[in-house]
N, C-alpha and C positions, 0 to 999 in steps of 0.2 A: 616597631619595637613592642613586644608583649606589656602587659600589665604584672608588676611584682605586686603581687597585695599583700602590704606591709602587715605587722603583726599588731595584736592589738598594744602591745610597751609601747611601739613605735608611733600609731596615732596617739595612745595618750601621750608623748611628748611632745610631739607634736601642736597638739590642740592648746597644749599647757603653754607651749611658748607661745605661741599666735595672740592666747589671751595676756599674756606678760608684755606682750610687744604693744598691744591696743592700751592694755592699762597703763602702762610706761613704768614698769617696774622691775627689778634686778629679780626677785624671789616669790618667793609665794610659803607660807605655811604648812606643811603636812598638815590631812583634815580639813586644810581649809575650802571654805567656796569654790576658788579656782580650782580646785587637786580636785574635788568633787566634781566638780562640772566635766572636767578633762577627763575623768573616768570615766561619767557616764554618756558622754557623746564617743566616748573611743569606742565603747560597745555597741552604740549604734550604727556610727560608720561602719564598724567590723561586721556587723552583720547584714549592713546594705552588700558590702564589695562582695560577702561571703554570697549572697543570690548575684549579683552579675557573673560573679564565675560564675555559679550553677548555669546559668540561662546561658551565659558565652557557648559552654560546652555544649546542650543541646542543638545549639544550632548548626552543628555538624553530624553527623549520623555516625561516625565514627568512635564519637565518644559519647552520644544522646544514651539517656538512661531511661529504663521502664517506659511511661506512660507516652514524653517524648519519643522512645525509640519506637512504639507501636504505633503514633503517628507519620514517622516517616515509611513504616511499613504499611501504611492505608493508601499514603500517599502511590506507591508504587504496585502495590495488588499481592501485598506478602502477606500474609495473617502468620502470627505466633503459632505452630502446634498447642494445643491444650493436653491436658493429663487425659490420657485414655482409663478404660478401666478393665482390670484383670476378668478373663475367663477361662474357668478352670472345668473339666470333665471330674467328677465327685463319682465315688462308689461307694454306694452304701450297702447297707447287709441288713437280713434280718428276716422273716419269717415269709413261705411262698407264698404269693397272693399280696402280701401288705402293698399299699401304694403311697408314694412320694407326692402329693400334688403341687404344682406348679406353681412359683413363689414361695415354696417354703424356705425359711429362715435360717442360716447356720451362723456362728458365731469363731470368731478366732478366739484364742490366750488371750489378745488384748483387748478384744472387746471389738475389732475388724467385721462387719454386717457380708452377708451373700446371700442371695437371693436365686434355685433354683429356676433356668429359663424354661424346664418342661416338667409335664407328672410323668412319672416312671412307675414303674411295677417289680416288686420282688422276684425273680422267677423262679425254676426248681435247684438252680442254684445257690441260690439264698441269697442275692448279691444282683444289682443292678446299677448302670452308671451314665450319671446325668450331669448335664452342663449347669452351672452355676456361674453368676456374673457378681464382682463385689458391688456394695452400694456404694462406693468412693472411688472416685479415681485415685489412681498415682502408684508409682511403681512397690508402695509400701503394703501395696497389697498381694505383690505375689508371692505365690507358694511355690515349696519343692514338694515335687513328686514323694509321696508318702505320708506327708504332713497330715494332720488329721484339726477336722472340726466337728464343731458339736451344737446338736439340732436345740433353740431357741426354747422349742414346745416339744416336750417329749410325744412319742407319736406311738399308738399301738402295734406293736408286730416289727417294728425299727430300730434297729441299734442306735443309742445317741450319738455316736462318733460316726462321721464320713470320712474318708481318707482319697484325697487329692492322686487321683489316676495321671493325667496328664494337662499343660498348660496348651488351652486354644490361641487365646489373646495375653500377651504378658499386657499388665498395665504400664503406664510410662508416666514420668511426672511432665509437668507443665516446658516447655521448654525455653533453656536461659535466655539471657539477653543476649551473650557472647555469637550464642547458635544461631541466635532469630535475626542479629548484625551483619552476620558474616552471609547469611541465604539474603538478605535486605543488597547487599554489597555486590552479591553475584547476578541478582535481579538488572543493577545499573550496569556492570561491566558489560555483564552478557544479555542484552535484554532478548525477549524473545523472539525467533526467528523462524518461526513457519516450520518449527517441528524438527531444528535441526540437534547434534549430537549431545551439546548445552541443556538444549529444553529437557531431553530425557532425564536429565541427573537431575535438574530444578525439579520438577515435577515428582521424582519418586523419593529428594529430601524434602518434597510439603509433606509427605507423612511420619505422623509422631514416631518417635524410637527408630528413624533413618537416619542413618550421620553420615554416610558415605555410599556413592552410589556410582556405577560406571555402566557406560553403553557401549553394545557392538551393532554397529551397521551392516545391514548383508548378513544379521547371523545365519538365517536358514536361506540364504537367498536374497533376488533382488524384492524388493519390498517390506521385507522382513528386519524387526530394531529386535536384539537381547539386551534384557536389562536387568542388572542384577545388584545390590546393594549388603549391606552389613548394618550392626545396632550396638555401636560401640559403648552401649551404657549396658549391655545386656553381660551376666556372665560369661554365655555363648552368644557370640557377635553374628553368628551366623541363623538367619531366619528362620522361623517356621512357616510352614504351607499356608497358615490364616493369616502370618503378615506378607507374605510374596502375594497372597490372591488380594488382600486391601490394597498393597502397591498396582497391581495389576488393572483391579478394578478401578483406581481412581485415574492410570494412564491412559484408560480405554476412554474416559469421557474429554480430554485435553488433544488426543493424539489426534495428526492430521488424516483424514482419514481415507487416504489411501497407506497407512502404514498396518502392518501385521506384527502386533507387538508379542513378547516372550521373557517371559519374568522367572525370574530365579534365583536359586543360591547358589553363591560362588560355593567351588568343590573347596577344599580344604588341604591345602599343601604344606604338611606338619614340618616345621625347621629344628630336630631337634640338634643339640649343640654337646659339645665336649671341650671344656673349656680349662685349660690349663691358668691359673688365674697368680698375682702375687700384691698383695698379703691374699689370700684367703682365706679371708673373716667374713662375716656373716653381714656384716655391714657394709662392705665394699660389692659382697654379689649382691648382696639388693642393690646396691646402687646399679652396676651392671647390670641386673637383668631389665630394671627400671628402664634403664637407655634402652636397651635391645628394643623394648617394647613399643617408645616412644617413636623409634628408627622406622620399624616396621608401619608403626601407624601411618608416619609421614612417606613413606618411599613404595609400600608394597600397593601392587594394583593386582587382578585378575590378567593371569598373560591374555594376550588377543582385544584386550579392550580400548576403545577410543582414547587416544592421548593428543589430538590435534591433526588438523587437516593433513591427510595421508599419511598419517604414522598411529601406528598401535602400541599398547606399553606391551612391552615382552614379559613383564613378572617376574622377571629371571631380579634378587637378591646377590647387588655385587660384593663379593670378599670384601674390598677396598674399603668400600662405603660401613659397611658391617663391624671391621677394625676398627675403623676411625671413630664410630658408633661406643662401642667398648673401652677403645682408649680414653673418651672423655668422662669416665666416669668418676666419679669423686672418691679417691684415696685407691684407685687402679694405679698402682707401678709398673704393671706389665703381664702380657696375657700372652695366650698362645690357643688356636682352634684346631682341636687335637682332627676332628672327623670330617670337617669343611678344606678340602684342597683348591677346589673352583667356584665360581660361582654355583648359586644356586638356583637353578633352572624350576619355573613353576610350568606347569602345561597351561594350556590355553585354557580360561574359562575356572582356574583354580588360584586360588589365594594364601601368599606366604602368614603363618601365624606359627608363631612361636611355640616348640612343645615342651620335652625335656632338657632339662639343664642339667649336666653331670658335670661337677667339681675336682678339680685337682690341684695338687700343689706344682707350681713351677719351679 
């Protein structure tokens, strides 16, 4: 039978009556000794029980928190993802011949540090462009394309403003407990097995800003694994070529090695929708689009990819599942999918994501 751990009213009556029972007495005084004594031992038993719960629960990994749950991850060979750090390709402008060198300083709006990773040179088009790395991790340092920062130390022949050409590395923050639990969980279910269809996903979610990852066996043949993944914290979930080669590179040193590994991004199989909806209000299709999105997370795979000993997941987005999806959204009366007649078929190697929404009255 569990432990109810009473509240702290309940030990003070408690404690109140045990000493009325010893003293051999009917009452006690408000303010008095007893009523004081009773309060202040209720607070300390309450705050004993309050750490055995705490420690009860770490001692499951299911509900272990922080420092406990990174010891059950030592335990088993998981380590936490830490926060990576943003790098961005910088263009800057300014006079032919001027040079950039290497470690120069730029600054964001809020006061965000980066630090150029080479020297560059103006050329005859006034304009050259150089990678730069933030000084901090975490995903609050990336940029969108456009965005401008401004040089530390003003510099001869250089415009103070850089403006953000393209992201190399998006940063990523530290990652939760929930995330570093649940790859801790898949560690024991599935522990590792000489390289089989399991180990490829583990392996390409040990990398920061991976959430979900799938393998094909045989993609190019015999000996040959595809593995391809998503960053479902990213605006675009879908990777860039500097995190498919980090994925790549860290599978090349894990993989068994007669295997021929192939890393990539899933293609993109846009679902867009036509949605006959009732009320439709503004608050009911957030709540609808909410679920669609949720649905997808949970059920969309890359068609062709590993789903369990001799079966592949098709991709294919059933009607069925979809409605039923819709129908539970909160203050939906009733819908209607004006441009979806059948399922919806993903190709091999391509992933269902959500596009446009167009609204109507039912």
């Amino acid at each position: 039978m569990p432990l109810t751990r009473p509240s702290i009213g309940d030990l003070k009556t408690r404690i109140r009556s045990d000493i009325k029972s010893a003293l051999g007495v009917s009452t006690v005084l408000r303010r008095s000794l007893v009523d004081v004594l009773s309060q202040a031992l209720a607070g300390v038993a309450h705050t004993q029980l309050g750490y055995i719960d705490f420690v009860g629960k770490q001692l499951f990994l299911d509900q272990a928190e922080e420092e406990f749950l990174e010891r059950w991850g030592s335990i088993y060979r998981v380590e936490r993802k830490g926060a990576t750090f943003t790098q961005l390709s910088l263009q800057f402008f300014g006079e032919n011949g001027s040079t950039i060198p290497n470690g120069t300083e730029l600054q964001r709006s809020d006061g965000v540090l980066y630090t150029t990773d080479a020297e560059g040179t103006i050329g005859a088009t006034e304009e050259v462009i150089i990678s730069a790395t933030a000084q901090e991790p975490g995903a609050h340092t990336n940029l969108e394309d456009g965005e401008s920062l401004s040089l530390i130390s003003p510099m001869v022949g250089v415009q103070s403003q850089a403006l953000v050409d393209s992201t190399l590395i998006s940063g990523e923050d530290e990652e939760n407990d929930e995330s570093y639990r649940e790859r801790i969980l898949d560690q024991i279910r599935k522990p590792p097995n000489g390289g089989d269809a399991d180990d490829y996903i583990q392996w390409a979610r040990a990398i920061s800003g991976v959430t979900r990852a799938w393998v094909f066996p045989g993609h190019l043949g015999l000996g040959t694994v595809g593995v391809t993944f998503v960053q479902d914290g990213e605006e675009d979930i879908f990777p860039e070529e500097a995190k498919v080669q980090e994925v790549s590179d860290y599978i090349e040193t894990v993989r068994p090695v007669t295997a021929s590994i192939f890393v990539f991004s899933p293609g993109k199989a846009v679902l867009d929708l036509t949605l006959k909806l009732k009320p439709n209000t503004e608050s009911v299709r957030e709540a609808v689009q909410a679920e669609i999105e949720d649905f997808l997370l949970r059920e969309a795979a890359p068609g062709g990819a590993y789903q369990g000993p001799k079966e592949v997941h098709t991709g294919t987005i059933l009607l069925s599942q979809l409605d039923e999806a819709i129908s539970v959204a909160e203050g939906e009366e009733d819908h209607q999918i004006v441009n979806l007649t059948s399922d919806f078929v993903v190709p091999t190697g391509y992933l269902a994501v959500l596009g446009t929404i167009t609204w109507e009255d039912l």
